[in-house]
C-alpha positions as CSV (number, residue, x, y, z in Angstrom):
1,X,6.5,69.2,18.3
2,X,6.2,73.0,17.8
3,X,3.3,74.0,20.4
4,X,3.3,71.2,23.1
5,X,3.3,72.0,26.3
6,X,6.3,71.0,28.8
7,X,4.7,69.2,31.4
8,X,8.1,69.2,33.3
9,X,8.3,65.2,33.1
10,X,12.0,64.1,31.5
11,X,11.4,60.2,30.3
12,X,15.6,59.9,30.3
13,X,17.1,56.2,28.3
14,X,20.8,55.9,29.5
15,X,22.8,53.9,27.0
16,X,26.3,53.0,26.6
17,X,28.3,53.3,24.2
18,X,28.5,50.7,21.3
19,X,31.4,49.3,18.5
20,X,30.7,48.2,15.1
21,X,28.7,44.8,16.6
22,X,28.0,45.0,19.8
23,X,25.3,48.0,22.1
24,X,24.3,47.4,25.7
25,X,21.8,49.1,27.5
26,X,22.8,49.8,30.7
27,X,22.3,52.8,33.8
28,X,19.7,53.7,36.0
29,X,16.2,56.0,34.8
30,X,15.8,59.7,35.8
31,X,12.9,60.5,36.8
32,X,11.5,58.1,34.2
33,X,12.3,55.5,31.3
34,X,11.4,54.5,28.5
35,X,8.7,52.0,30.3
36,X,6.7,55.0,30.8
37,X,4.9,54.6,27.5
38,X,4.0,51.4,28.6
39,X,0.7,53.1,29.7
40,X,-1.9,52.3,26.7
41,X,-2.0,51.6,23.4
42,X,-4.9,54.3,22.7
43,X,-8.3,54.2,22.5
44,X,-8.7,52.1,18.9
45,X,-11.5,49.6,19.7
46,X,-10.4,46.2,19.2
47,X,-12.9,43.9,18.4
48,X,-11.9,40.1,19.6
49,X,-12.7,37.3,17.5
50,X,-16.6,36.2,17.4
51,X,-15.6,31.7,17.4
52,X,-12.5,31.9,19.6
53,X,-14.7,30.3,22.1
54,X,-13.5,26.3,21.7
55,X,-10.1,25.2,22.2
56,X,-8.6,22.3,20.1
57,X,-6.8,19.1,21.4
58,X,-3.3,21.1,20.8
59,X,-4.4,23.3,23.5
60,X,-3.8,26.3,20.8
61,X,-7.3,28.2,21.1
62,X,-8.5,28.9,16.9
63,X,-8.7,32.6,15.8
64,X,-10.8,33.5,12.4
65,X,-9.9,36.2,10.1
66,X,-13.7,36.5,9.2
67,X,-14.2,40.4,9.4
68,X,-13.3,43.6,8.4
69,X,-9.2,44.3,8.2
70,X,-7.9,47.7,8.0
71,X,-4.6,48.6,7.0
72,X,-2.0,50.9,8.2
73,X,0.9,52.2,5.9
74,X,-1.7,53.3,2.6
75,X,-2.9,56.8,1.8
76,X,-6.1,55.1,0.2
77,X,-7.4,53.7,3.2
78,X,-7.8,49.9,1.7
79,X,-9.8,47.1,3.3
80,X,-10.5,43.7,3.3
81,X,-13.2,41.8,3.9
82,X,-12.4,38.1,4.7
83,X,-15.6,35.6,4.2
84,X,-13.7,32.1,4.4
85,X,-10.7,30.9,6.6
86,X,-10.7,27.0,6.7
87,X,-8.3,25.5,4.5
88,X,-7.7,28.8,2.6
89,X,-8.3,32.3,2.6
90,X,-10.8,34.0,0.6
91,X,-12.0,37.4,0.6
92,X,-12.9,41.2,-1.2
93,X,-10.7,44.0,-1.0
94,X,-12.1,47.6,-1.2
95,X,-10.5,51.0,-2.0
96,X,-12.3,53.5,0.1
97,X,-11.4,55.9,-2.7
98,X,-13.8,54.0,-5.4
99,X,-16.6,53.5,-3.0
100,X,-15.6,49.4,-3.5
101,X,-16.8,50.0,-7.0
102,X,-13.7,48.0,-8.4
103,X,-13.6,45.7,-5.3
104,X,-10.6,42.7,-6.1
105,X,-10.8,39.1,-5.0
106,X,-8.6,37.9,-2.3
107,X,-7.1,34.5,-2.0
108,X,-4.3,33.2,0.5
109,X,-3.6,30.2,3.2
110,X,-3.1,30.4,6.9
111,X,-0.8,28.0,9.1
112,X,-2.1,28.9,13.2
113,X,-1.0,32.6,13.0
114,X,0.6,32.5,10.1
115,X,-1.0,34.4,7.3
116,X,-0.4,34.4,3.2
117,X,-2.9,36.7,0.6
118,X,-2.9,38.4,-2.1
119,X,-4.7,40.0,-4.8
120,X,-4.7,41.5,-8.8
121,X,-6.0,45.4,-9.1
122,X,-8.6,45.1,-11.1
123,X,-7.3,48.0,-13.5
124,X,-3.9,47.0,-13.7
125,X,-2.0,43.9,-14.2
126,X,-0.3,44.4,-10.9
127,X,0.3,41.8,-8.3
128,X,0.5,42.7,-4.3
129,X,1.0,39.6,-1.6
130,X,1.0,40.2,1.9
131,X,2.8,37.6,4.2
132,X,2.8,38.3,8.0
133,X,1.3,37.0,11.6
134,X,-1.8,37.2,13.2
135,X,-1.7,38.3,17.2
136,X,-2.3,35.8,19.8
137,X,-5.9,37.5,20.2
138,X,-6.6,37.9,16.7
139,X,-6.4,41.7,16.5
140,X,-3.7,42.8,14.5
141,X,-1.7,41.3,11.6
142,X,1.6,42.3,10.7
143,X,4.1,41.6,8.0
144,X,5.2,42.9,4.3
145,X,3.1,44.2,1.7
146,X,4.9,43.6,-1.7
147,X,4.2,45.5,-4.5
148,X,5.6,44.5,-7.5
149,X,9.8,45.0,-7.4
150,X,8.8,46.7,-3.7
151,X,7.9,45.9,-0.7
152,X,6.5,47.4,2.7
153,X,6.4,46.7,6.7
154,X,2.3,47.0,7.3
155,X,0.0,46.0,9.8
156,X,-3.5,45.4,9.8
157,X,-6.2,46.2,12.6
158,X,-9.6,44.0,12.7
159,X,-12.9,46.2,12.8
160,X,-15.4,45.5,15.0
161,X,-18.6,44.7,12.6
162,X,-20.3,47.3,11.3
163,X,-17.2,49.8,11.4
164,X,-16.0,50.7,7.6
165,X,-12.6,52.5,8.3
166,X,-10.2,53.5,10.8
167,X,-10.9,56.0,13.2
168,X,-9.7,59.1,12.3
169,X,-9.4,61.3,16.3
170,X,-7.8,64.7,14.8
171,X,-7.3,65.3,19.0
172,X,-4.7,62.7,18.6
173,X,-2.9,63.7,15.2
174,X,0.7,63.3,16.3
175,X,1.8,66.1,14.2
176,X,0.2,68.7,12.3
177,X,-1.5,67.8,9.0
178,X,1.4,69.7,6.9
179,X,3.9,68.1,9.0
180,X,4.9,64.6,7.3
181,X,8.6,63.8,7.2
182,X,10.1,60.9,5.7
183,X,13.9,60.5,7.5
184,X,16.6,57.6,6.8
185,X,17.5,56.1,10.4
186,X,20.4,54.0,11.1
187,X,20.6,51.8,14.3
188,X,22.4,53.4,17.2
189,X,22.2,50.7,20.3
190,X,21.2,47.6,20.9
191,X,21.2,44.8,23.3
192,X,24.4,42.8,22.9
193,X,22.6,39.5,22.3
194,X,20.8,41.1,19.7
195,X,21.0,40.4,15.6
196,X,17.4,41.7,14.4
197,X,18.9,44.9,12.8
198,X,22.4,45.3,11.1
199,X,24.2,48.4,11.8
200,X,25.3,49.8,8.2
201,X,21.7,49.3,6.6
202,X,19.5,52.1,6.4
203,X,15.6,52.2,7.6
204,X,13.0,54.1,6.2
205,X,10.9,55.7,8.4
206,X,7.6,58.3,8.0
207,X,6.3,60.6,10.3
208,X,2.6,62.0,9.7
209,X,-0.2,63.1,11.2
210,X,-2.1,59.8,11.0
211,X,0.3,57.3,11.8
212,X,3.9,56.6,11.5
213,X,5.1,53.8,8.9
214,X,8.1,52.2,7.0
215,X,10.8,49.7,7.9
216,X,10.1,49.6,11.7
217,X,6.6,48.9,11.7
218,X,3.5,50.5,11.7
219,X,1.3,52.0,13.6
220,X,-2.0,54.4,13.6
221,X,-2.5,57.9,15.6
222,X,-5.3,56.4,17.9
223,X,-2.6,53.9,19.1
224,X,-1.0,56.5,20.7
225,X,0.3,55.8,23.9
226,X,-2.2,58.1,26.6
227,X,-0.9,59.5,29.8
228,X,2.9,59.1,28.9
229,X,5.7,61.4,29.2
230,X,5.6,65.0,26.4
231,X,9.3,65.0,26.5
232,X,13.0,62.1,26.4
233,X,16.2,62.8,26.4
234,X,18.7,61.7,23.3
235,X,21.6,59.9,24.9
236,X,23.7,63.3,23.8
237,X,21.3,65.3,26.2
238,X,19.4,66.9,23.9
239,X,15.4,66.7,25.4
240,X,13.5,66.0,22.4
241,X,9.7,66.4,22.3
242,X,8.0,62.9,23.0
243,X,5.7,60.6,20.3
244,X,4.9,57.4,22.1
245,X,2.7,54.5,20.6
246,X,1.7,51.4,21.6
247,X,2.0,48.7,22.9
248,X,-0.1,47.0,21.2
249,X,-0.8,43.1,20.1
250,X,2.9,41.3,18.7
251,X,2.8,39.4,15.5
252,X,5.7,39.0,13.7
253,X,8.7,38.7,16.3
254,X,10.8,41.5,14.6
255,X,8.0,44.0,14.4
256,X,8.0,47.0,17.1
257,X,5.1,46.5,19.6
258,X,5.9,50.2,21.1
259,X,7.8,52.9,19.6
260,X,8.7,56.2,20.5
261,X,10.0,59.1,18.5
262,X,11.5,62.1,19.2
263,X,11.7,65.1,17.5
264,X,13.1,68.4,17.5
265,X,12.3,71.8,15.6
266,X,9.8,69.8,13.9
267,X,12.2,67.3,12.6
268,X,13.3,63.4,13.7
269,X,15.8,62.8,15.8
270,X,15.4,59.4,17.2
271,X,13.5,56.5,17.5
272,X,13.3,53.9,20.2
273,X,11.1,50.9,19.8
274,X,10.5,47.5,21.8
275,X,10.1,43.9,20.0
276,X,8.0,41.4,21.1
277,X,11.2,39.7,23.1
278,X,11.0,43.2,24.9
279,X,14.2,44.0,23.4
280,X,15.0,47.8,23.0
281,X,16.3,50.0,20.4
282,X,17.3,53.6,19.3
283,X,17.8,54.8,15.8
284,X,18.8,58.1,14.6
285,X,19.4,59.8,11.2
């Protein structure tokens, strides 16, 4: 963005060219690569699950959702605090904005790391339903929020007790307050073998200072990747200024676990991001 500092580090991504189907990712680094912002996924503290001591006879060691959830991808900052998880889910959710004065009821089921809830606003007869995955480790669910006729890629972050919200670290804004910008992105390469995006729809993506959110996931400003690389080059040869985040915990297999975005003249230009499977991509308006 306007006002960084070039460090004189070039993360370069050499792609080929692609036809209506089919992108491979192919060439040799310069300098550095996209694995660069492999470094950290920030400084968030990540709590790890208080009974994940015992392992069953399946070998699969349980995970609770009893704690505090944050989520990513609401300008409230909204909460939920889950109090059962045997054979269903029950829970409060809390609207930082109301001071949990009008707090809702939550009620779901869980299958291993799959994860079901939902709950009624108290003022309005209006219905929302997450449906996601829990991480292997228990600290981070991911999915779609669905609000009514809409719907939403979130994730949520477990707090570690006693913590009410998400840190806000202003020293790790990734743009300035004023600075949001939603931008349509269609996909621009892919790995051949590859079918989890199609190439004529359109993703929704928004930039701000606190996180960056929409179809490709979701992710908060202290997840910012630390130590990596201020600048990448576009495939055209443009160097665009550098957001990396992640990587953090994967949940659901078609949900980014590191993404970077790069901008120029204050305005989005392209977006690569890694799945689970480690598969890479690059979008562009």
């Amino acid at each position: 963005m306007k006002g960084q500092t070039l460090l004189g580090v070039v993360a370069c991504m050499v792609l080929s060219a692609c036809d209506d189907r089919n992108c491979s990712i192919v060439g040799k680094p310069v300098d550095a690569s996209f694995s660069d912002f492999d470094a950290s996924h920030g400084d968030q503290q990540v709590p790890q699950p208080t009974d994940a001591d015992a392992t069953d006879t399946t070998g699969i060691q349980p995970l609770t959702l009893i704690a505090r959830w944050a989520l990513i991808g609401s300008e409230d900052p909204l909460t939920v605090d889950f109090i059962k998880d045997e054979d269903a889910l029950f829970g409060v959710i809390c609207w930082s904005s109301m001071n949990c004065e009008e707090a809702a009821s939550v009620t779901g089921t869980r299958s291993e790391l799959n994860v079901s809830f939902g709950y009624t606003q108290p003022w309005a007869p209006k219905l929302f339903r997450f449906t996601g995955s829990l991480s292997a480790d228990g600290s981070r669910m991911g999915g779609t929020f669905e609000m009514s006729s809409t719907s939403q890629t979130v994730a949520w972050l477990r707090l570690p007790p006693g913590k009410e919200l998400l840190d806000l670290d202003p020293s790790k804004f990734l743009v300035p307050m004023s600075g949001s910008m939603w931008v349509d992105l269609k996909l621009l390469q892919r790995p051949t073998d590859s079918s989890e995006f199609d190439n004529g729809k359109t993703y929704r993506f928004l930039l701000t200072h606190y996180g960056v959110f929409g179809d490709l996931g979701a992710f908060w400003h202290t997840e910012r990747t630390q130590g990596a690389p201020l600048k990448i080059q576009h495939p055209d040869g443009r160097l665009l200024d550098a957001i990396g985040l992640g990587p953090v915990a994967a949940t659901r297999n078609d949900l980014s676990t590191k993404i970077v975005v790069g901008t120029l003249d204050d305005e989005v230009q392209a977006v690569w991001l890694t799945l689970p499977s480690g598969a890479e991509f690059l979008f562009g308006p």
